[in-house]
Phi, psi and omega in degrees: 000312176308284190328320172291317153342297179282352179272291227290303190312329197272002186276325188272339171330268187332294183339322195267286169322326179320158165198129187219137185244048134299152183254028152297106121359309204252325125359290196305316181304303158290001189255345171251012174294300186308328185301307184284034167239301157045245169299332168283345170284309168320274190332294158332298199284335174295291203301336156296304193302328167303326198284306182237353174096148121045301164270021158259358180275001178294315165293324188273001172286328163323304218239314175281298178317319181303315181295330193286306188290336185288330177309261151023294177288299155321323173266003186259309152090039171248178162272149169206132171194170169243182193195169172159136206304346178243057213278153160290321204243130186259287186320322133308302223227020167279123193305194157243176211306307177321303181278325162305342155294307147356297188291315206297290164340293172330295160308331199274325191267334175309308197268039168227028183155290210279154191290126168239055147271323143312002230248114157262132159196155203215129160197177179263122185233092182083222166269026160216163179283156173209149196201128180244138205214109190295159156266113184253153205273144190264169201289333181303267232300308200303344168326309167210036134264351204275211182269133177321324193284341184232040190236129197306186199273276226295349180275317167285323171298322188289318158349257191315336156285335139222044177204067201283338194253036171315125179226018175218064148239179182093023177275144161251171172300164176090318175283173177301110176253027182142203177177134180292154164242121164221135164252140170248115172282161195255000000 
């Protein structure tokens, strides 16, 4: 349980470390919209995950991580969500055309290399800023992200029960599980 924690805590880590010296103002901003949903989903899921084990963070990922982001999005008057090609939540966290170009790029510089804990983009799209920040998956994730053969009963069962079309296991540490999004209009 400690191992699973202490996996989960290093996932809000990367946020903190980039480090780039561009003076874009709408860069800085979205990277510091992203930063802050991290740790506040984390902070919930530990305390559940002590409370009830693993398969209770399938609810608070269900249910709080969206409210965390919609807070987020509200006092921000950005958009913040998460997304990824392989989604749980079709309905939430299915990219749009933009961002799914984004994941790909991503998957595609992980696999020539680049840290994808690093993995960033920012650019002006129309009238908004848009900005992606990868989730790269931490060993904490595999719990109910990981190959379906290791993943415990009681963690598959909350699965099928509140992700009966679930497409995001079969993750090693190191991949892409996604990416914070945030829009701004400028």
């Amino acid at each position: 349980m400690k191992k699973l924690l202490i996996a989960f805590t290093a996932i809000a880590l990367p946020f903190f470390s980039v480090a780039h010296a561009e003076d874009n103002p709408m860069l800085l901003k979205s990277r510091a919209l992203a930063a802050q949903l991290p740790p506040k989903l984390l902070a919930v899921l530990k305390a559940e995950i002590e409370k009830s084990g693993p398969e209770g963070a399938i609810q608070v990922c269900k249910d709080e991580a969206p409210k965390i982001a919609g807070e987020l999005s509200r006092e921000s008057r950005s958009t913040i969500r998460r997304v990824s090609l392989k989604s749980r939540n079709a309905v939430r966290s299915t990219p749009d055309t933009w961002e799914q170009g984004v994941l790909e790029e991503f998957d595609r510089r992980a696999a020539a290399g680049e840290t994808p804990a690093t993995l960033e983009k920012g650019e002006k799209v129309g009238n908004e800023y848009r900005y992606m920040k990868a989730l790269p998956v931490q060993a904490g994730c595999l719990a109910c992200h990981g190959t379906v053969d290791k993943i415990k009963p009681a963690v598959k069962a909350m699965l099928e029960k509140h992700y009966p079309d679930d497409t995001a296991t079969g993750y090693s540490e190191g991949h892409i599980r996604g990416a914070i999004s945030v829009r701004t209009l400028l």
